[in-house]
DOMI-74136 format. One record per residue: residue in three letters; y, x, z of N, C-alpha, C in turn. Coordinates in steps of 0.001 Angstrom, whole numbers, padded with zeros to 6 digits, always signed. Atoms other than C-alpha are relative to their C-alpha. Example, Ala and Ser with C-alpha at 12.3 -4.5 7.8 and 13.67 -1.06 7.14 Angstrom:
// DOMI-74136
ALA-001190+000890+000000-004500+012300+007800+001200+000900+000000;SER-001190-000820-000060-001060+013670+007140+001090-000770+000730;
END
This chain:
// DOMI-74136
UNK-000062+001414+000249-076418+131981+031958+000829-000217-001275;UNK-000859+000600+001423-075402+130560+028502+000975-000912+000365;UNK-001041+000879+000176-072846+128374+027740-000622-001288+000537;UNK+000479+000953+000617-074499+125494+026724-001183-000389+002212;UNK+000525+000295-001735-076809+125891+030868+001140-000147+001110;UNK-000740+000121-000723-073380+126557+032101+000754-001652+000201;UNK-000774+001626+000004-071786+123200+031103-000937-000809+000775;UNK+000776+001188-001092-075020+121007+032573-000178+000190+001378;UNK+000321+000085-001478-075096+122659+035899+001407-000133+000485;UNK-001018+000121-000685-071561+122412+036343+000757-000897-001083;UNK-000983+000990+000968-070016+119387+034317+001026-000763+000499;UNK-001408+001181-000671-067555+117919+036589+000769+001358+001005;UNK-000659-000055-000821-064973+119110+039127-000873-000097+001536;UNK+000849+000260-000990-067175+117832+041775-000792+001315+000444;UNK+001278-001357-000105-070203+120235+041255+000540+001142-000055;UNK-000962-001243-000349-067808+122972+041136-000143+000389+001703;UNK-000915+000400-001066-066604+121942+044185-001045+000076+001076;UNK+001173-000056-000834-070199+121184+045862-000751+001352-000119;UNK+000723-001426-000473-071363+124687+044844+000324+001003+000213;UNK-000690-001341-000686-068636+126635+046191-000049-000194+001835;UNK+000273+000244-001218-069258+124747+049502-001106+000805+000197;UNK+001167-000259-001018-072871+125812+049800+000220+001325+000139;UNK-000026-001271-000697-072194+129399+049155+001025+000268+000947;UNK-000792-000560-001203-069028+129450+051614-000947-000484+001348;UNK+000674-000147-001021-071638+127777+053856-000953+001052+000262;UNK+001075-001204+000005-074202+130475+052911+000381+001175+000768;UNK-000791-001642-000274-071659+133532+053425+000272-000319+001499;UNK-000926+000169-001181-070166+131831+056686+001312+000170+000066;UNK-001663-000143-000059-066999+131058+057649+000485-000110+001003;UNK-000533-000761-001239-065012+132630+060142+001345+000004+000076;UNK-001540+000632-000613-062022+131263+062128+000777+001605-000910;UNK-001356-001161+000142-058735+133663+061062+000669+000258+001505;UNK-001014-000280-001209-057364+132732+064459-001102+000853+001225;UNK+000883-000278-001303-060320+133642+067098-001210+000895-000099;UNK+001184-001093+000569-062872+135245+064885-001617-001333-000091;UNK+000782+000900-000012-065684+132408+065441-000843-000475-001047;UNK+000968-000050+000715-068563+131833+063918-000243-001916-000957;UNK+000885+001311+000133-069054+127880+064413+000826-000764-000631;UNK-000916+001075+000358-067407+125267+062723-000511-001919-000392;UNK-000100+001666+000561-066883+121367+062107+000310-000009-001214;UNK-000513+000754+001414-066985+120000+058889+000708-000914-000379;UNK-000715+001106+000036-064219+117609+058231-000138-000429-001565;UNK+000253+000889+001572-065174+115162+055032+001225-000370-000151;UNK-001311+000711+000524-061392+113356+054712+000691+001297-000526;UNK-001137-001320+000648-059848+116888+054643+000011+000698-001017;UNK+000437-000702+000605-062313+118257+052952+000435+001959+000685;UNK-000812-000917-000323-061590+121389+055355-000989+000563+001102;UNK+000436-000110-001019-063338+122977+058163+001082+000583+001711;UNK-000468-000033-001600-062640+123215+062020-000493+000429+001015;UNK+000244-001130-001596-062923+125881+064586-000878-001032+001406;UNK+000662+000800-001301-065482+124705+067336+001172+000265+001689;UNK-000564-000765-001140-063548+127118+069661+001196-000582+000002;UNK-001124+000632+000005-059982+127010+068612+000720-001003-000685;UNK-000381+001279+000717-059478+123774+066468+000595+000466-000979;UNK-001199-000315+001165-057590+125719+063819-000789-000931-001378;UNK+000842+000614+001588-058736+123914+060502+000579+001317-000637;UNK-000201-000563+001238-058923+125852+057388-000686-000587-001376;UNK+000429+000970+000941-059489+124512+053943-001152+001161-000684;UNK+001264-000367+000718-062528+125167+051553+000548+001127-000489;UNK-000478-000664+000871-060636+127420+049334+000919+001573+000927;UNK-000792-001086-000753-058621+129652+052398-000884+001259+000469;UNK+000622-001138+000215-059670+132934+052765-001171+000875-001006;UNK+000057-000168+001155-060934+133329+049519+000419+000401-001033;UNK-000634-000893+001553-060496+134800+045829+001165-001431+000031;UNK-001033+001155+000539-058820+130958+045573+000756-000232+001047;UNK-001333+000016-001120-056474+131193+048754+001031-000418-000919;UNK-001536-000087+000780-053328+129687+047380+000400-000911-001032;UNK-000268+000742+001188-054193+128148+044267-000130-001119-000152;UNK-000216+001157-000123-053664+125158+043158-001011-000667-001293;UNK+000332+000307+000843-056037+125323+040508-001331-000738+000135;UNK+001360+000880-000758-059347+123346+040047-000821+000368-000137;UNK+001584-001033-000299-062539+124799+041074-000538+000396-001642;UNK+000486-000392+001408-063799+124155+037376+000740+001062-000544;UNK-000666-001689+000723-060897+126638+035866-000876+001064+000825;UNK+000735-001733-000103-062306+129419+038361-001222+000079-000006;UNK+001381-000865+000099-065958+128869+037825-000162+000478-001577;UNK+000201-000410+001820-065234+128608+033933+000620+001758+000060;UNK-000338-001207+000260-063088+131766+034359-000766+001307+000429;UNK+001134-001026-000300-065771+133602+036314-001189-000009-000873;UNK+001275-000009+000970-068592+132725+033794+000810+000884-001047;UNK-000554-000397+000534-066251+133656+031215+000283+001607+000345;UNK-000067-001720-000521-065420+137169+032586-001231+000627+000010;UNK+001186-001181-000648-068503+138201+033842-000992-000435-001272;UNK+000613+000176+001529-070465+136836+030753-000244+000202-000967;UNK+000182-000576+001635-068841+138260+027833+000099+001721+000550;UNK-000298-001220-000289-069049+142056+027346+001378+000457+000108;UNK-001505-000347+000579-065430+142296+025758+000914-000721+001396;UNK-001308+000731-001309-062415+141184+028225+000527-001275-000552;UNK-000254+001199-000171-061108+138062+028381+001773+000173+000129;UNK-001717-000211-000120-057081+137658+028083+000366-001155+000887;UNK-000330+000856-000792-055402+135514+030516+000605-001162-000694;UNK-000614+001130+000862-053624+133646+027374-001120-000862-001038;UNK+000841+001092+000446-056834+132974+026046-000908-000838+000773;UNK+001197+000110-001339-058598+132145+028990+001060-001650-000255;UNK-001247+001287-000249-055116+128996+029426+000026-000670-001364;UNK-000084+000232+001381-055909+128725+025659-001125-001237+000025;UNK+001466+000978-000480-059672+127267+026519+000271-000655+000733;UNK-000189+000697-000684-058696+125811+029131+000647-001414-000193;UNK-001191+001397+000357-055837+123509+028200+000742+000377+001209;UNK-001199-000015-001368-053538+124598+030926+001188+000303-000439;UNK-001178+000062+000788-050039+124314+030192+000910+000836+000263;UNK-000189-001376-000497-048936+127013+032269-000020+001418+000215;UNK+000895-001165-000034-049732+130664+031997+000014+000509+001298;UNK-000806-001117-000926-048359+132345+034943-001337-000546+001643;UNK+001463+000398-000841-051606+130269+037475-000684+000307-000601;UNK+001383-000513+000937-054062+131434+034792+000267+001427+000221;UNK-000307-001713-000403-052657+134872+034840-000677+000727+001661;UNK+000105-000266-001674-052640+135091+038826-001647-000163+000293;UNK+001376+000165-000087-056328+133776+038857-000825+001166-000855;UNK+000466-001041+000857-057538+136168+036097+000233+001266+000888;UNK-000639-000851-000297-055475+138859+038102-001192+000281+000969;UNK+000940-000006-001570-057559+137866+041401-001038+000497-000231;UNK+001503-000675+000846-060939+137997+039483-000082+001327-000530;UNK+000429-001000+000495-060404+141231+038078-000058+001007+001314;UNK-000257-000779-001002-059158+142918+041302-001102-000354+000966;UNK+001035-000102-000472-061954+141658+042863-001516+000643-000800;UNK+001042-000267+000871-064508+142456+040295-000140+001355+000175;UNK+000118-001550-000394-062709+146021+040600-000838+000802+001477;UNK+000256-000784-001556-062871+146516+044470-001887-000132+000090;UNK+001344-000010-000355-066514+145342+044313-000804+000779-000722;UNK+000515-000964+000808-067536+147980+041724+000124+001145+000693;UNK+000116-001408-001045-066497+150785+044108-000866-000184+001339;UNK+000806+000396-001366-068562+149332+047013-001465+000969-000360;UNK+001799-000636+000111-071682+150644+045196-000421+001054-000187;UNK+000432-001418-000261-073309+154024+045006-000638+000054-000863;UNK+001045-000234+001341-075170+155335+041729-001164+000857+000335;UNK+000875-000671-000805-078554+155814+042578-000620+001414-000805;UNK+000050-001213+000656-080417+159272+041778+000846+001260-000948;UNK-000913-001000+000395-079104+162111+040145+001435-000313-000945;UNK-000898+000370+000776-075829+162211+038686+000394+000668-000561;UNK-000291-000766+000420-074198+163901+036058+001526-000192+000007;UNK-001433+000101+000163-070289+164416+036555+000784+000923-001014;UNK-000390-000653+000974-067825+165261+033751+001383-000724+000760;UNK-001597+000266+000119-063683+165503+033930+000752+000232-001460;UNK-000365-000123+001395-061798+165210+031178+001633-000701+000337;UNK-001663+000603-000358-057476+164730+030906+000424-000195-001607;UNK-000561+000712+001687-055806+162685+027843+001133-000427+000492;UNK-001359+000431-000269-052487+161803+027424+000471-000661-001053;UNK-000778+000447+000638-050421+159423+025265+000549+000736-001169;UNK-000615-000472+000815-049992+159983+021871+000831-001039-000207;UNK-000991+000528+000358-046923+159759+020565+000336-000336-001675;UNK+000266-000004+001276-046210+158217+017196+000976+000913-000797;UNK-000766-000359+000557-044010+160043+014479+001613-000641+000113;UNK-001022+000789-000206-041920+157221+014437+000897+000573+001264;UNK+000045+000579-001228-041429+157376+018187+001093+001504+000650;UNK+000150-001306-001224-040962+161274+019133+001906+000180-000356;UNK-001302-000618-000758-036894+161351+019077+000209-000840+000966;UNK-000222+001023-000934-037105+158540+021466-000075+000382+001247;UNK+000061-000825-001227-036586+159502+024960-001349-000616+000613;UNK+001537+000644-000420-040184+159239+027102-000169-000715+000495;UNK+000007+001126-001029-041032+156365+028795-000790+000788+001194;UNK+000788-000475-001433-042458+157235+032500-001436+000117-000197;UNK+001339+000244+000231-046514+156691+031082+000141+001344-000703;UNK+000663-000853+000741-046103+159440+028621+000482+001564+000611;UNK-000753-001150-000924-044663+162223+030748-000862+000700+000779;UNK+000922-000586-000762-047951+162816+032727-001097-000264-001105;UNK+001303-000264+000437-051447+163639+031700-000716-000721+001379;UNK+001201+000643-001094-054387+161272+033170-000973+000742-000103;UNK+001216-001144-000335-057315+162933+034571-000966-001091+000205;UNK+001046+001334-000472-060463+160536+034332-001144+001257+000085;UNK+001414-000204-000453-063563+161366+036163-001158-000962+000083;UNK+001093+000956+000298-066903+160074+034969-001258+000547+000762;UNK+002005+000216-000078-070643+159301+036201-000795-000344-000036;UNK+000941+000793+000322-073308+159017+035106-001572+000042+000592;UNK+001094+000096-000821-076567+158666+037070-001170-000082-001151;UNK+000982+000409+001125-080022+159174+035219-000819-001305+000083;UNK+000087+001237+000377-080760+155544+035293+000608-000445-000505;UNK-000535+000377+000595-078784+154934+033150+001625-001287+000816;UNK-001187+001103+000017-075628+153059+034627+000937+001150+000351;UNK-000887-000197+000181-072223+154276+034752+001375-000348+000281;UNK-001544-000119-000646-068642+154877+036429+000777+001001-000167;UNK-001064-001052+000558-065284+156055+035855+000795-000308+000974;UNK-000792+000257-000346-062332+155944+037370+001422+001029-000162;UNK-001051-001012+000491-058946+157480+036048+001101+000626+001341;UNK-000749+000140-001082-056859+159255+038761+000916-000072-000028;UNK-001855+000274-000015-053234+159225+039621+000290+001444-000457;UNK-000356-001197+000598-051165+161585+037905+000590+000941+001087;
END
């Protein structure tokens, strides 16, 4: 989705707001306290409500946006934005576009999105054959730098393991030292 399709299907706060409802209605949503499937929709709260045990929970609870206080538009702009461009996205420019006057809620949201973006990249399996390679790199040090005592990063050697599947797609993941 372009820019320019992104702004008309989502130009307000609202429509944000109405199309994170349908997919939490899509996905289902499931009490925290009882496990339960069914729920009431409360319009004033904007919140839903356990058929079973009455617990309410709001639109946003148990979610990437648990917590925040931010408005639906920042995290669908910041999810188009992420997942959109090839290059990364900085959390100061992300509060830059935005207009938010704060960094440290832009940060935390960015933070969420990536750590989810991560965990859901290991969920998947690379189909057909794969070709695996290891390979270990370590921190160079500059001229400047080397009477300087080491910081804790340059003291170990990382070991990244790659794969690549002959369909062409591709995973890494660096391990612990």
């Amino acid at each position: 989705m372009n820019l320019f399709h992104f702004e008309s299907e989502y130009p307000d706060e609202l429509s944000c707001r109405k199309k994170f409802k349908e997919f939490r209605d899509g996905q289902g949503v499931i009490c925290p306290s009882c496990g339960h499937t069914e729920h009431y929709r409360k319009q004033d709260k904007e919140s839903y409500e356990c058929k079973r045990c009455r617990k309410r929970q709001s639109l946003r609870a148990n979610t990437v946006m648990h917590g925040s206080q931010l408005p639906f538009r920042y995290w669908f702009v910041a999810i188009h934005l992420l997942t959109g461009t090839g290059k990364s996205f900085s959390a100061l420019e992300l509060q830059r576009q935005l207009g938010h006057k704060y960094y440290e809620p832009v940060w935390g949201m960015v933070h969420k999105l990536r750590m989810l973006m991560g965990n859901r990249d290991e969920t998947y399996t690379l189909p057909g054959t794969l070709e695996l390679d290891e390979s270990s790199f370590s921190t160079v040090v500059v001229e400047e730098e080397k009477d300087k005592p080491l910081k804790r990063e340059r003291l170990f050697d990382r070991l990244m393991v790659a794969a690549v599947s002959h369909k062409n797609q591709f995973r890494y993941k660096i391990l612990k030292s």
